[in-house]
C-alpha positions as CSV (number, residue, x, y, z in Angstrom):
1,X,66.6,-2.4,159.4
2,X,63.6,0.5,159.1
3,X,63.6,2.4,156.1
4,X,63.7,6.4,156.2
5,X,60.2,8.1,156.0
6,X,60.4,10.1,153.2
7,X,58.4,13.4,152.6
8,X,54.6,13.7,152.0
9,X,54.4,10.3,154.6
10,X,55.9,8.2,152.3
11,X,58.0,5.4,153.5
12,X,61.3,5.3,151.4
13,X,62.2,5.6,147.6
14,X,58.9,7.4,146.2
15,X,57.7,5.7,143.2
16,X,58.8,7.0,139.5
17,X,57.0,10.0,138.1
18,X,55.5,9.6,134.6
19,X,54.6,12.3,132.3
20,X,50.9,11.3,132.5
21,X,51.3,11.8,136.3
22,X,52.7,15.1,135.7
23,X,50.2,16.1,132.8
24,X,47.2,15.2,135.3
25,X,48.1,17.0,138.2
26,X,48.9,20.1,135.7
27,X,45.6,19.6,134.4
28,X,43.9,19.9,137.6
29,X,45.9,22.9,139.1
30,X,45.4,25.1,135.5
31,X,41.5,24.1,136.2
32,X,41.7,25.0,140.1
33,X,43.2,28.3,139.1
34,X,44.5,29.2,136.1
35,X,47.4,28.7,134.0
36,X,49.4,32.2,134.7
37,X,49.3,30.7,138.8
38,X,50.6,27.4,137.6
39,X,54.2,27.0,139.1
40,X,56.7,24.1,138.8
41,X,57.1,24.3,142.6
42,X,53.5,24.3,143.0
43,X,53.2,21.3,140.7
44,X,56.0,18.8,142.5
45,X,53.8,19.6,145.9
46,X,51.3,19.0,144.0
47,X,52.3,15.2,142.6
48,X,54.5,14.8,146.1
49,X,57.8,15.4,144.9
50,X,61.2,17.8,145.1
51,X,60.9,20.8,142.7
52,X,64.6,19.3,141.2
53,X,62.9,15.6,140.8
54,X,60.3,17.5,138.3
55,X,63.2,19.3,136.6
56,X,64.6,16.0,135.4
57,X,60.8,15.6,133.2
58,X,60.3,19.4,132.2
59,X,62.7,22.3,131.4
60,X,60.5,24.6,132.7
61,X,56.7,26.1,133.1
62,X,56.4,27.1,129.4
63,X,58.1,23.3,128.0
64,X,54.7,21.7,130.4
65,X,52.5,23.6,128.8
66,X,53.6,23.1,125.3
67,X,53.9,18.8,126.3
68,X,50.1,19.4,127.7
69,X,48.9,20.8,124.6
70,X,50.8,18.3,122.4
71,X,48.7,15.9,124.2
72,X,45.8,17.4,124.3
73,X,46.3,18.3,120.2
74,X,46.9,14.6,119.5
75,X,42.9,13.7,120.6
76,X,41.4,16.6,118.0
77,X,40.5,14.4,115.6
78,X,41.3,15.5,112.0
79,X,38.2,16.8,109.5
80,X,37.8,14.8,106.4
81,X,39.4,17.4,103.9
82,X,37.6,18.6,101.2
83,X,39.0,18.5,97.6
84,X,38.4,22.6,97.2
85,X,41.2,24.7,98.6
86,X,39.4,27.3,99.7
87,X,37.1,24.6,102.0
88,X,39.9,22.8,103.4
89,X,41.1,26.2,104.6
90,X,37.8,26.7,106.5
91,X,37.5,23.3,107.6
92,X,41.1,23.3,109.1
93,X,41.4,26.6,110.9
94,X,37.4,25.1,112.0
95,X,39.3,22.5,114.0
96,X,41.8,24.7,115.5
97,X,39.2,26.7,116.8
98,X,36.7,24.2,118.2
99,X,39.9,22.4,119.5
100,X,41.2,25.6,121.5
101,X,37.5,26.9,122.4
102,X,37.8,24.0,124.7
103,X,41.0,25.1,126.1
104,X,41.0,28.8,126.1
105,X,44.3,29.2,128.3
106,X,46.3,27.1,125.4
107,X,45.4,29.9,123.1
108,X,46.7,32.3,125.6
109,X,50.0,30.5,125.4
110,X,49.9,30.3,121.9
111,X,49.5,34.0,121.1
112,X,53.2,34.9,120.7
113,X,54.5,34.4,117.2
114,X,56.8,31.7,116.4
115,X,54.8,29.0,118.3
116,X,54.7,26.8,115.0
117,X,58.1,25.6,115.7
118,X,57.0,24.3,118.6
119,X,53.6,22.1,118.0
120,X,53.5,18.9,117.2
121,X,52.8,16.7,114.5
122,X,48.6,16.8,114.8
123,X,48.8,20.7,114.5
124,X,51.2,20.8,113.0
125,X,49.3,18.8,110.4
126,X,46.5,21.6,110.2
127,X,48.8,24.5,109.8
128,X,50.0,22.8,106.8
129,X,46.9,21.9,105.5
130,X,45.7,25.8,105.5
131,X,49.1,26.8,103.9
132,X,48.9,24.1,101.2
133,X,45.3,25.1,100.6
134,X,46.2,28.5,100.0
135,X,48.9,27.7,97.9
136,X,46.5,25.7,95.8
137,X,44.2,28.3,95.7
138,X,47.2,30.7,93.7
139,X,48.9,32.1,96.6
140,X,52.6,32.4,96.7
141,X,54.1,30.5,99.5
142,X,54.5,33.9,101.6
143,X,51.3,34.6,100.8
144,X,49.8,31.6,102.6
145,X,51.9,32.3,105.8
146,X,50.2,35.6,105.8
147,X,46.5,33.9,105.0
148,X,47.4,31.7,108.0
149,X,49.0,34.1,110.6
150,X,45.7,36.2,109.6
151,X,43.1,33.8,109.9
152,X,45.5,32.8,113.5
153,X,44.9,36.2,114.7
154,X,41.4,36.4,114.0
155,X,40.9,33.1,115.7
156,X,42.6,33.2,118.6
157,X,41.2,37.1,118.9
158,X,37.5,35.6,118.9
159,X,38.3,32.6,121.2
160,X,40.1,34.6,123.9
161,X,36.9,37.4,124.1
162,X,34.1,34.9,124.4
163,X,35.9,33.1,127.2
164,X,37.0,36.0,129.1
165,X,33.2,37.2,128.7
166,X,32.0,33.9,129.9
167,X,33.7,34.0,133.0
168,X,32.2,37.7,133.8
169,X,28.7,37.4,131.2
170,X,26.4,38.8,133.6
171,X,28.3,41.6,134.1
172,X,29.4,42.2,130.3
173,X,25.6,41.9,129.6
174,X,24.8,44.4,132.6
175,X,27.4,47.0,131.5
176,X,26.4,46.4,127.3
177,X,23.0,47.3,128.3
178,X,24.3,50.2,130.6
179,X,26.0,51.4,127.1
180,X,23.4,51.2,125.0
181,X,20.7,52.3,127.2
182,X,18.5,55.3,125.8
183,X,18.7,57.0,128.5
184,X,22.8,57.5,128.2
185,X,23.6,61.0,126.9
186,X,26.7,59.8,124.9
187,X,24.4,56.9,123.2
188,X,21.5,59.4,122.4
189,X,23.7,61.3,120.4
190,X,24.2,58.0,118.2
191,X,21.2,57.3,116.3
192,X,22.2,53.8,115.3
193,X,23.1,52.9,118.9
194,X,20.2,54.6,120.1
195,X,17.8,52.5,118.0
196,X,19.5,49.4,118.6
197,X,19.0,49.8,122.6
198,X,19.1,47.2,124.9
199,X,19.2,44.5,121.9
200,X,23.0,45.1,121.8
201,X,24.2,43.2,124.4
202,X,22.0,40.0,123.3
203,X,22.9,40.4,119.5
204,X,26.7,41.0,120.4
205,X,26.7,37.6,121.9
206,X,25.7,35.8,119.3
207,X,28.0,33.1,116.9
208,X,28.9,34.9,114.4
209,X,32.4,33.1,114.0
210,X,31.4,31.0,110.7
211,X,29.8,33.1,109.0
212,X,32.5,35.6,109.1
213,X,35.3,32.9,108.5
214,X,33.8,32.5,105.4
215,X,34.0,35.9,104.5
216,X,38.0,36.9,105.9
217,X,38.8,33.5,103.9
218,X,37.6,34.9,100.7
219,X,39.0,38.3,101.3
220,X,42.0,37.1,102.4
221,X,42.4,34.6,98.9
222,X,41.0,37.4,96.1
223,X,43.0,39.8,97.9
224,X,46.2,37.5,97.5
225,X,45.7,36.6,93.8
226,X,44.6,39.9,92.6
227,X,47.5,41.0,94.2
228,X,50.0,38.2,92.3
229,X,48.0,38.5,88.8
């Protein structure tokens, strides 16, 4: 008896789908083209099977992306934590954002509040860490969910500028020196910008993203206590 050809030129029952089948093949289409073209119809062509076959894995686009970045989270290793609060604040929201300078597009999915419900233990394990810290520090506990949500914004903020002006540098860095050229009439009337000239596209480039850590994490805790004393 011959067996029914199934689709994709497979010859009958297709094999199981695992999730690191479907985590692969979601990997490789949000590096093809992007996360916001990602599609669950797109992905079961994709891996080779029925749009309703992948249903049975994933509730839908936004549950693969949050299993993809559980995964992904899960391989950051941890810092060793040091015994000051105020260091194992920097050190932790450190990891989050070398972790996610990686993976730009998971910060782009992260922006919306309330994705702390949603994460996993590994980063889950960070967010606490930066609450506790603050906490030990003299924060009230609402105070270190404001010290985090800030320090959050301010992260994925950085993150999500540097990658959009990686994909397009040569252009930002044409158009930064377009703005601060001496020759441009608005700029002339700006002494400041006007002496800076064409320096400002190469000195707005640069890392700053430690340095000023350091300095919204202090802020952020004297702020805080002198508020509660």
């Amino acid at each position: 008896m011959s067996r029914t050809r199934a689709p994709h030129g497979r010859v009958g029952r297709p094999p199981v789908t695992s999730r690191t089948e479907i985590l692969a093949a979601t990997r490789r289409l949000i590096e093809q083209d992007g996360w916001e073209k990602l599609t669950i119809r797109r992905l079961a062509a994709e891996i080779g099977i029925g749009a309703t076959t992948l249903y049975h894995h994933v509730r839908d686009k936004e549950d693969l992306l949050f299993l993809l970045i559980h995964e992904y989270a899960e391989q950051i290793p941890h810092p060793d934590m040091p015994s000051d609060p105020r260091e194992r604040i920097v050190a932790s929201i450190t990891a989050v954002h070398d972790g996610l300078a990686a993976w730009p597009w998971a910060a782009e999915v992260l922006t919306a509040d309330g994705f702390v419900a949603r994460l996993g233990d590994s980063a889950l394990w960070l967010v606490e860490t930066i609450v506790a810290g603050a906490v030990d520090y003299g924060c009230t506990p609402e105070q270190a969910v404001h010290v985090f949500r800030n320090l959050w914004y301010y992260t994925v903020g950085e993150i999500l500028v540097r990658a959009h002006s990686a994909r397009r540098r040569e252009e930002y860095l044409r158009s930064a020196d377009r703005a601060a050229a001496a020759d441009n009439p608005a700029v002339a009337r700006m002494p400041h910008l006007s002496a800076l000239g064409d320096r400002w596209a190469e000195l707005s480039w640069q890392d700053t993203y430690p340095e000023a850590l350091r300095a919204f994490v202090d802020g952020l805790l004297a702020q805080a206590t002198n508020t509660r004393a």
